[in-house]
TORNUDREN-521569 format. One record per atom (N, C-alpha, C): residue number from 1; x, y, z. Coordinates in steps of 0.1 Angstrom, whole numbers, plus 2048, in hexadecimal, padded with zeros to 3 digits. Last residue first. Layout:
<num:NUM&c1:X&c2:Y&c3:Z>
...
***
This chain:
<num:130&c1:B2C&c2:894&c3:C75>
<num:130&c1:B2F&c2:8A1&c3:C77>
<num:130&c1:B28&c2:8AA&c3:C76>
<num:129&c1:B35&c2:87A&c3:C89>
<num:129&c1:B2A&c2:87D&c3:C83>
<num:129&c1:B2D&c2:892&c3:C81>
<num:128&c1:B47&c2:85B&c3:C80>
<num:128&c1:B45&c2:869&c3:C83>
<num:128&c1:B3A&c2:872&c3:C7D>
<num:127&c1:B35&c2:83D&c3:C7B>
<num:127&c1:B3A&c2:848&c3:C78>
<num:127&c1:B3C&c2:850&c3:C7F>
<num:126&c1:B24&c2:81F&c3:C86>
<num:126&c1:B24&c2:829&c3:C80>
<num:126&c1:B34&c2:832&c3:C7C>
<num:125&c1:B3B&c2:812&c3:CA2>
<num:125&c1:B29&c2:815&c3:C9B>
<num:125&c1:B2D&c2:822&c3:C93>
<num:124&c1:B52&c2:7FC&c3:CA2>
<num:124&c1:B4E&c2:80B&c3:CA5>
<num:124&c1:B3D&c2:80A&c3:C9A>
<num:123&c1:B5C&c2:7E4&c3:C94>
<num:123&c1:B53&c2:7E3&c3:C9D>
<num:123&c1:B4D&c2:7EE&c3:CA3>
<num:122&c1:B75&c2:7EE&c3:C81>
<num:122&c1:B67&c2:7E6&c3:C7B>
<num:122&c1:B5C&c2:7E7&c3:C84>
<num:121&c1:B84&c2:80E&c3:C8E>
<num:121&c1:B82&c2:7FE&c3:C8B>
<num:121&c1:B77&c2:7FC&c3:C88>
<num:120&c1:B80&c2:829&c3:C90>
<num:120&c1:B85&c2:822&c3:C81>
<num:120&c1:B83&c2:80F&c3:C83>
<num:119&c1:B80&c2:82E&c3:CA8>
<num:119&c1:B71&c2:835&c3:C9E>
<num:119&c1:B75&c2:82E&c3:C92>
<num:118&c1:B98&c2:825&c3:CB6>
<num:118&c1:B8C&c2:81A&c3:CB4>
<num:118&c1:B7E&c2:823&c3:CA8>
<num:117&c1:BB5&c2:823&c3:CA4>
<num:117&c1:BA8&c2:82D&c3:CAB>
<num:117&c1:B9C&c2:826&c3:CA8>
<num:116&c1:BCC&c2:80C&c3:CA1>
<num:116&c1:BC2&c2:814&c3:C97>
<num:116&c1:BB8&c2:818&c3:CA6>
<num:115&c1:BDD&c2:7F9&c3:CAA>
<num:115&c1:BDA&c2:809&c3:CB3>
<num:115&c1:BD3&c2:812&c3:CA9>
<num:114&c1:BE0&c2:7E4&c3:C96>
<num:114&c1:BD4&c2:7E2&c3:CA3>
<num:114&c1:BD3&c2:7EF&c3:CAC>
<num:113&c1:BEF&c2:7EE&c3:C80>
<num:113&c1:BE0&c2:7EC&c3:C82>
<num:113&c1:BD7&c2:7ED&c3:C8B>
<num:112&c1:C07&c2:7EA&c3:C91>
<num:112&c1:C01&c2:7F8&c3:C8A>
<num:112&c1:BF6&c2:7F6&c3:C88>
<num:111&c1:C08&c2:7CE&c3:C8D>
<num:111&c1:C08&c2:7D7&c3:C9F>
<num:111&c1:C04&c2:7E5&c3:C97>
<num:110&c1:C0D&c2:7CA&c3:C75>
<num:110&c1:C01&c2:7C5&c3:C7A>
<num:110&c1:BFE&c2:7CB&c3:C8F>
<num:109&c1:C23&c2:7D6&c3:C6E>
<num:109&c1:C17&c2:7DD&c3:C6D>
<num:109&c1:C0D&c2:7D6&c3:C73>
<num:108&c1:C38&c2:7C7&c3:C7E>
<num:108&c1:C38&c2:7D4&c3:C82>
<num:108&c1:C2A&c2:7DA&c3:C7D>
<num:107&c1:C3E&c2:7AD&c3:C77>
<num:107&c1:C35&c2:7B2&c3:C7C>
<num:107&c1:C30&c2:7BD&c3:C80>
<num:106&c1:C58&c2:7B0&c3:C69>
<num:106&c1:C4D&c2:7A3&c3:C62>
<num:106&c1:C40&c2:7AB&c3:C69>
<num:105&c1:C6B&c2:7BD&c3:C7C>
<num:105&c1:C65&c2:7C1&c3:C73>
<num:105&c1:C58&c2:7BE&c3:C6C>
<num:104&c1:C6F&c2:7AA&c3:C92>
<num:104&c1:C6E&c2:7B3&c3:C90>
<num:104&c1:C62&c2:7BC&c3:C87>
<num:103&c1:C80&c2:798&c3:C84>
<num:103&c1:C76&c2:794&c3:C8A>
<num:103&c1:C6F&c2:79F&c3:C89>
<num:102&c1:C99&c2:7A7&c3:C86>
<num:102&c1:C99&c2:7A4&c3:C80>
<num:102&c1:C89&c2:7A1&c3:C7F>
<num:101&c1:C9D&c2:7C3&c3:C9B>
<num:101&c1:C9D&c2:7B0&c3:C9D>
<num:101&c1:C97&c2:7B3&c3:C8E>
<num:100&c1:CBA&c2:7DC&c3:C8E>
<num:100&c1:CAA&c2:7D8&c3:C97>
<num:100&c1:CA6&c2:7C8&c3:C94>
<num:99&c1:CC7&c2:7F8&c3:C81>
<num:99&c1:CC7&c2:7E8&c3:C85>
<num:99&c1:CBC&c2:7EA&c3:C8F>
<num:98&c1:CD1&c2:80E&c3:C65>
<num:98&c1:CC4&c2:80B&c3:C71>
<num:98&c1:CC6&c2:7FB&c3:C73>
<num:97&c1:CE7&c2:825&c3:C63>
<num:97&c1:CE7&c2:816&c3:C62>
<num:97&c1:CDA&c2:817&c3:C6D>
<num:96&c1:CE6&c2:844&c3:C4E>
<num:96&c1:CED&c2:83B&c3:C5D>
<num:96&c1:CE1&c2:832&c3:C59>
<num:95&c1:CFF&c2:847&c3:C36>
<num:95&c1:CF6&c2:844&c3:C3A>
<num:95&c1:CF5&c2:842&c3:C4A>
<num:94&c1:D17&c2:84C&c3:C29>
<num:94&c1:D14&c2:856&c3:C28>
<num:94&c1:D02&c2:851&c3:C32>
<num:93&c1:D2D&c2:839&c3:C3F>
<num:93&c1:D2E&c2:83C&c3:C35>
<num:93&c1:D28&c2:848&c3:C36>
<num:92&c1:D17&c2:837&c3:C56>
<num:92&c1:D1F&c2:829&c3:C4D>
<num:92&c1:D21&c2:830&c3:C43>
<num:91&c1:D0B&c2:840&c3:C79>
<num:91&c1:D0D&c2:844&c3:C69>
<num:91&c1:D1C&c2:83B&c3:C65>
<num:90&c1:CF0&c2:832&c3:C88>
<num:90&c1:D02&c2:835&c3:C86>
<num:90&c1:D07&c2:838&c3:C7B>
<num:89&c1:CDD&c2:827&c3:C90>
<num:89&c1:CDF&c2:833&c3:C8C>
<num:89&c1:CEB&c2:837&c3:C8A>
<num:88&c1:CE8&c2:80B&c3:C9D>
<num:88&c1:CDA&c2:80E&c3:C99>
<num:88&c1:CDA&c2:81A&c3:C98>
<num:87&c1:D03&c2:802&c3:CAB>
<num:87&c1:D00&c2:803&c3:C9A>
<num:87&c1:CF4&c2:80D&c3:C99>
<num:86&c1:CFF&c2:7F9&c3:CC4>
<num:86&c1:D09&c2:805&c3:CC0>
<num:86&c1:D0B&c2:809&c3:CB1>
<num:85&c1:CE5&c2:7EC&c3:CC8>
<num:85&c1:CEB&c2:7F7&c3:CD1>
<num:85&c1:CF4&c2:803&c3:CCA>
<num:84&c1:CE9&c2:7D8&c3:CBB>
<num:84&c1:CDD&c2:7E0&c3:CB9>
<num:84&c1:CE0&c2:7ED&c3:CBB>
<num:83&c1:D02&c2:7CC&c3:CC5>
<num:83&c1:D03&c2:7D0&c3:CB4>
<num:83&c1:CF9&c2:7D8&c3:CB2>
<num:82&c1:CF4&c2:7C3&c3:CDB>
<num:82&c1:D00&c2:7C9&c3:CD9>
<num:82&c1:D00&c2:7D2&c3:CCC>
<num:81&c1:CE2&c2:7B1&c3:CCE>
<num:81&c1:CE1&c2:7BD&c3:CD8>
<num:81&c1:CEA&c2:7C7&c3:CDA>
<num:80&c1:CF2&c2:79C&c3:CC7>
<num:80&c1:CE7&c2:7A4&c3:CBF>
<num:80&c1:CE4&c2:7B0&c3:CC5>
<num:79&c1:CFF&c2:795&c3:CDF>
<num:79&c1:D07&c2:798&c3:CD5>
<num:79&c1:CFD&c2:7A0&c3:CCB>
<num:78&c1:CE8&c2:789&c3:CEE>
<num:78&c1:CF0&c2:795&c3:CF5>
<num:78&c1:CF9&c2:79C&c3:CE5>
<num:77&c1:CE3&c2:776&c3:CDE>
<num:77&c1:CD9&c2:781&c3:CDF>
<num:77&c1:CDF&c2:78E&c3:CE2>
<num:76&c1:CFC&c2:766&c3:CCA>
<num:76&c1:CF5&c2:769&c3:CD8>
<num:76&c1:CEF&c2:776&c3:CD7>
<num:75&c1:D03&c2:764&c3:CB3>
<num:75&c1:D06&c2:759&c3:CBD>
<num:75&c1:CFD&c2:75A&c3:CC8>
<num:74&c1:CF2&c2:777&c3:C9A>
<num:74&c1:CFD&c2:779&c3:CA3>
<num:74&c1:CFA&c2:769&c3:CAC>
<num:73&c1:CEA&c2:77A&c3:C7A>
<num:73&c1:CEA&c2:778&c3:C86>
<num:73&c1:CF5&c2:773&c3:C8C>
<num:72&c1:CDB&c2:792&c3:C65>
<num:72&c1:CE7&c2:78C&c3:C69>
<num:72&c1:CE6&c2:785&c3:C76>
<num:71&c1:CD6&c2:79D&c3:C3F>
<num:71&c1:CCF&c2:799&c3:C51>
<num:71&c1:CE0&c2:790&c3:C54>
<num:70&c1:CD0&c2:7BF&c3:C36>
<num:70&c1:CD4&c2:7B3&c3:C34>
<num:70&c1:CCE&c2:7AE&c3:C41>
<num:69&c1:CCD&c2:7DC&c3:C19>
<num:69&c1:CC8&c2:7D4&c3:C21>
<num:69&c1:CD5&c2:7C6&c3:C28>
<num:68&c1:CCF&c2:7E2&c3:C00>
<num:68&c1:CD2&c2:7F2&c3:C0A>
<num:68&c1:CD1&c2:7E6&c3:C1B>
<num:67&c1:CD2&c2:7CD&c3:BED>
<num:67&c1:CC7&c2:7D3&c3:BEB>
<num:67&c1:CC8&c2:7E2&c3:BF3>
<num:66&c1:CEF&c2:7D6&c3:BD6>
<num:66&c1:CEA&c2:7D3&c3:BE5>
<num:66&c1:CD9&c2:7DA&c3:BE4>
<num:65&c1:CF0&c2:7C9&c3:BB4>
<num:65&c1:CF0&c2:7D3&c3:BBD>
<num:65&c1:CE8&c2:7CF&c3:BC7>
<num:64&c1:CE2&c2:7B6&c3:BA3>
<num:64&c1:CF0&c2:7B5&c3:BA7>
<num:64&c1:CF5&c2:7C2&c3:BAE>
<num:63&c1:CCF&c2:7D1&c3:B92>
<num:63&c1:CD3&c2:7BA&c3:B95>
<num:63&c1:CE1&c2:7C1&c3:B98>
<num:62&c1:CBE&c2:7E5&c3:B8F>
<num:62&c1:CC7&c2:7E3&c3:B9B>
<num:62&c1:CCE&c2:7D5&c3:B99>
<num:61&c1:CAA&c2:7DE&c3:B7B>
<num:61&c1:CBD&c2:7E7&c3:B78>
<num:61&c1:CBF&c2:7E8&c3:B84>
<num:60&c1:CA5&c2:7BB&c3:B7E>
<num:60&c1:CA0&c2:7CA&c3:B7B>
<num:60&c1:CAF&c2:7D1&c3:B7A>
<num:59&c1:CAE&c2:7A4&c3:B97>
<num:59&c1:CAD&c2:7A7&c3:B89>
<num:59&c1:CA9&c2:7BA&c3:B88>
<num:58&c1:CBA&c2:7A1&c3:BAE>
<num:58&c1:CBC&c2:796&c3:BA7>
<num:58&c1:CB5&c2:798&c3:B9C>
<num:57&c1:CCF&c2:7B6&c3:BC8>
<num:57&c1:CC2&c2:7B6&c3:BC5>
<num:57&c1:CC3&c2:7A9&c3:BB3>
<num:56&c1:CD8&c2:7A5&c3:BE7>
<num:56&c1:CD8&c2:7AB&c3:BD7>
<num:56&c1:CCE&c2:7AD&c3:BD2>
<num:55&c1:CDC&c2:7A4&c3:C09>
<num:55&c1:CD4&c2:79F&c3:BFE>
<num:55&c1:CD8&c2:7AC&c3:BEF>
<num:54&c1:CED&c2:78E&c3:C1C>
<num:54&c1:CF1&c2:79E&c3:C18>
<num:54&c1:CEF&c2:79C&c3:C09>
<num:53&c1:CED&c2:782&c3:C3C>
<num:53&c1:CE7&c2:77F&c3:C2E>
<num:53&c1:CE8&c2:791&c3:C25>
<num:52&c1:D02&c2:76D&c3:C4F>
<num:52&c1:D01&c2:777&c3:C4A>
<num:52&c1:CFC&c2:776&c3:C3B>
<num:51&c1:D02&c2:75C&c3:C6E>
<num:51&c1:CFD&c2:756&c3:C5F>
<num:51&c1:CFC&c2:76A&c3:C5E>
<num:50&c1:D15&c2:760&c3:C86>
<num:50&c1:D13&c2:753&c3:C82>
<num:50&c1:D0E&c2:751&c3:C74>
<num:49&c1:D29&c2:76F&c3:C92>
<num:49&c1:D21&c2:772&c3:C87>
<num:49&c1:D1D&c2:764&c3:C85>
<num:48&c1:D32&c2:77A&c3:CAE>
<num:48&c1:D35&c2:76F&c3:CA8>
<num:48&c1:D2D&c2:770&c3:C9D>
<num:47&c1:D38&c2:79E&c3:CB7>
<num:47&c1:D35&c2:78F&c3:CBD>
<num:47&c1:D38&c2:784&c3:CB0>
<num:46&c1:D3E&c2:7B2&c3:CB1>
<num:46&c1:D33&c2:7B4&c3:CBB>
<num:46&c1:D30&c2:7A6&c3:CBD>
<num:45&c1:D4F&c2:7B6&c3:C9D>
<num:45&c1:D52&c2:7BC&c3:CA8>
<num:45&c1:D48&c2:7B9&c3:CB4>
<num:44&c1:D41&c2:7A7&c3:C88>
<num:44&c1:D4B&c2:7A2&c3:C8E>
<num:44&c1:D4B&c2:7A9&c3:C9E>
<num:43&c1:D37&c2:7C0&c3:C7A>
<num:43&c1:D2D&c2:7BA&c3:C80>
<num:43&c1:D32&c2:7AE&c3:C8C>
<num:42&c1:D49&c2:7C6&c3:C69>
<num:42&c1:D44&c2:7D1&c3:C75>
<num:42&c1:D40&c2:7CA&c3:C7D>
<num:41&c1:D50&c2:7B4&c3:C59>
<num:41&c1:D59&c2:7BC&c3:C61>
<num:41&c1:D58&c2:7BE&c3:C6D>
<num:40&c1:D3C&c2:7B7&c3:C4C>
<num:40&c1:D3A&c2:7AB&c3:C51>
<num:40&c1:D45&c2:7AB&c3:C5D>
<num:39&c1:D3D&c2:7CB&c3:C3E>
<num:39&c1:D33&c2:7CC&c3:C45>
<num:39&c1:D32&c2:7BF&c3:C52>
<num:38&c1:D57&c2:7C4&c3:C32>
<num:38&c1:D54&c2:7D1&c3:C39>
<num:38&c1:D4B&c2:7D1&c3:C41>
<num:37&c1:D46&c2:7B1&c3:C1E>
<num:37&c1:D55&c2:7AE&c3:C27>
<num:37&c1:D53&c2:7BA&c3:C34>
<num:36&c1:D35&c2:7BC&c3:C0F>
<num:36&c1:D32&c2:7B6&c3:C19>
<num:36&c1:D3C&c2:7B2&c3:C23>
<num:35&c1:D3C&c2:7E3&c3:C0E>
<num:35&c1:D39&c2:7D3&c3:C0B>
<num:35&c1:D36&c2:7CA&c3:C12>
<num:34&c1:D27&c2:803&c3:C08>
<num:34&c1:D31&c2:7FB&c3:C11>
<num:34&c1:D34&c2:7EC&c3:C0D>
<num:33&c1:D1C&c2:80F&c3:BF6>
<num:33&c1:D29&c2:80D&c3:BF7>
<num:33&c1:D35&c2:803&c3:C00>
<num:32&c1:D04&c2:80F&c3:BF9>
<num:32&c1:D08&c2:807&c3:BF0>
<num:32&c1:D17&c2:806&c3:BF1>
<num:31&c1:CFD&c2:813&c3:C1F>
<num:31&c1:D01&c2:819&c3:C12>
<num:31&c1:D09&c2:80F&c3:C09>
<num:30&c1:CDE&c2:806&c3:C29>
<num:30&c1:CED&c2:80A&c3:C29>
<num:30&c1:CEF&c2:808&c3:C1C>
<num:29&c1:CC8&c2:803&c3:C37>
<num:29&c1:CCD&c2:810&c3:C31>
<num:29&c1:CD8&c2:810&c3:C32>
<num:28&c1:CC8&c2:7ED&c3:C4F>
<num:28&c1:CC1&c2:7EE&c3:C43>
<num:28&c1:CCB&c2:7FE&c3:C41>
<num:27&c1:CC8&c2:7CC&c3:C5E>
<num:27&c1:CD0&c2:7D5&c3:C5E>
<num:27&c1:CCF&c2:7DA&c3:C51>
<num:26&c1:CBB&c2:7BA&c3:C76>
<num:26&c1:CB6&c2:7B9&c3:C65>
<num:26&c1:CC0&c2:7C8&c3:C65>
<num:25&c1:CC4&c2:796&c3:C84>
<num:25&c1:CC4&c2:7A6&c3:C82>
<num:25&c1:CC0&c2:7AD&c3:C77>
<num:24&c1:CBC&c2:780&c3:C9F>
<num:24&c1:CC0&c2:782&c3:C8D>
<num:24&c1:CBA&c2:790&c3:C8E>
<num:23&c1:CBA&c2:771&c3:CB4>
<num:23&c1:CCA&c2:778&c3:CB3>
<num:23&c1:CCB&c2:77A&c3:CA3>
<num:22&c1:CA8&c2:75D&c3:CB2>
<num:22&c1:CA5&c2:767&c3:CB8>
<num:22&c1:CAE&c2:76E&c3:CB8>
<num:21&c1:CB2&c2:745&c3:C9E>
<num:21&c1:CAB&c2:741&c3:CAA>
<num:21&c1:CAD&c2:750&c3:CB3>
<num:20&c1:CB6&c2:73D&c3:C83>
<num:20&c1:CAB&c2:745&c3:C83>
<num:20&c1:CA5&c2:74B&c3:C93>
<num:19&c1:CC1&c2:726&c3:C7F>
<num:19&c1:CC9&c2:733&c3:C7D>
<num:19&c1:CC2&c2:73E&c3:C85>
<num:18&c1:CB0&c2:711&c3:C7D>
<num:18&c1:CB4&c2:713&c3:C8D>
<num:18&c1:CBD&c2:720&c3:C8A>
<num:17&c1:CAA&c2:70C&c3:C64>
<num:17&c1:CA1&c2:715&c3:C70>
<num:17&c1:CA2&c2:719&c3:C7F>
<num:16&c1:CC4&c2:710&c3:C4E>
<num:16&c1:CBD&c2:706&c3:C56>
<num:16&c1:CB2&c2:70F&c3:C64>
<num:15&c1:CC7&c2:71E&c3:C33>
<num:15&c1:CCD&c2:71C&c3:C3D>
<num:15&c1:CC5&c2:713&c3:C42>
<num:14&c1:CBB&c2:71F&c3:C17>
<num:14&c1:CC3&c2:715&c3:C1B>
<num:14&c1:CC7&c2:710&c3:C2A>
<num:13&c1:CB6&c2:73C&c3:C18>
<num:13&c1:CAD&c2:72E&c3:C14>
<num:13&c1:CB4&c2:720&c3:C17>
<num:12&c1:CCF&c2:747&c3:C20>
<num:12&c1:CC4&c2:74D&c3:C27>
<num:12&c1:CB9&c2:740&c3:C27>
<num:11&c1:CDF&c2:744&c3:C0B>
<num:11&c1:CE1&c2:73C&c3:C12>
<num:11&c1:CD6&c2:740&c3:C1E>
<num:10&c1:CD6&c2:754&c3:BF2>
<num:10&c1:CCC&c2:741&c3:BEF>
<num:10&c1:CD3&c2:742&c3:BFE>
<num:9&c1:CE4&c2:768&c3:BF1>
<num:9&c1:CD7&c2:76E&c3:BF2>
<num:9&c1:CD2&c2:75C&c3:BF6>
<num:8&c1:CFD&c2:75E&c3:BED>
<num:8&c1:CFC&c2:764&c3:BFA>
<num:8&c1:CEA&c2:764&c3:C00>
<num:7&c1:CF9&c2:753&c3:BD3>
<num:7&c1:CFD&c2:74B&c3:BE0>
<num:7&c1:CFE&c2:754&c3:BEF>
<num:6&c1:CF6&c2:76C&c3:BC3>
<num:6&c1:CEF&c2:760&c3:BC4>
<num:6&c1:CEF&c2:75A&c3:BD3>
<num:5&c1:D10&c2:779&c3:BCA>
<num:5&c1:CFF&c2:77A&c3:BD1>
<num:5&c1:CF7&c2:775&c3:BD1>
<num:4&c1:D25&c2:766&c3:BC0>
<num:4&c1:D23&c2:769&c3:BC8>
<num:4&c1:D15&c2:76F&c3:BD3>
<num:3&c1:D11&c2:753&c3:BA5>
<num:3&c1:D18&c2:760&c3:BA6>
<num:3&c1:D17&c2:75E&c3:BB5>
<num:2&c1:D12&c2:730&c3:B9C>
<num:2&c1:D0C&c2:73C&c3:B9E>
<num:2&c1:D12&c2:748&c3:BA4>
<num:1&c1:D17&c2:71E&c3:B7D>
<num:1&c1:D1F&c2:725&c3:B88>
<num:1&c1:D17&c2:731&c3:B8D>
***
């Protein structure tokens, strides 16, 4: 019999790839307190929730506590957007809530790489010269 988080955290692997199709949200620093019912509450208000993933943590002395994290997607872009809009620094309790594309994130350093100062990339000659 697997535990509630089990099954929340596996339905993310399971789902199907069409879940995945640009209306997914990554909704981070939130406070242990809140649950997932409540969260899922909130997230109602702004449209249709189609797949909600609200990760645990699965061993160490956190097991079975929120990782602070989750993902979620909405029916429609407009509806993710929405929820971007009126969540993304809003204080939840004792935290405020960061939302943003989901997508997003996966990439965010490899764009931080490529505005490296060119005296630092591989193809610059030599060194600063002091």
């Amino acid at each position: 019999m697997s535990s509630a988080s089990e099954t929340v955290e596996n339905a993310s692997i399971l789902s199907d790839s069409g879940a995945h199709d640009g209306n997914r949200l990554w909704i981070g620093n939130i406070d242990p307190k809140i649950t997932e019912y409540h969260l899922v509450k909130l997230l109602e208000k702004f449209g249709k929730v189609k797949q909600f993933d609200f990760l645990f943590h699965k061993s160490g002395p956190l097991e079975g506590q929120p990782r602070g994290y989750c993902f979620v997607n909405f029916s429609t872009r407009e509806e993710a957007e929405r929820a971007i809009q009126r969540l993304n620094g809003k204080l939840a309790l004792s935290k405020k809530l960061v939302v943003r594309w989901a997508h997003a994130q996966r990439f965010e350093t490899f764009r931080n790489e490529k505005s490296m100062p060119s005296s630092l990339e591989p193809s610059s000659s030599g060194g600063r010269s002091l």
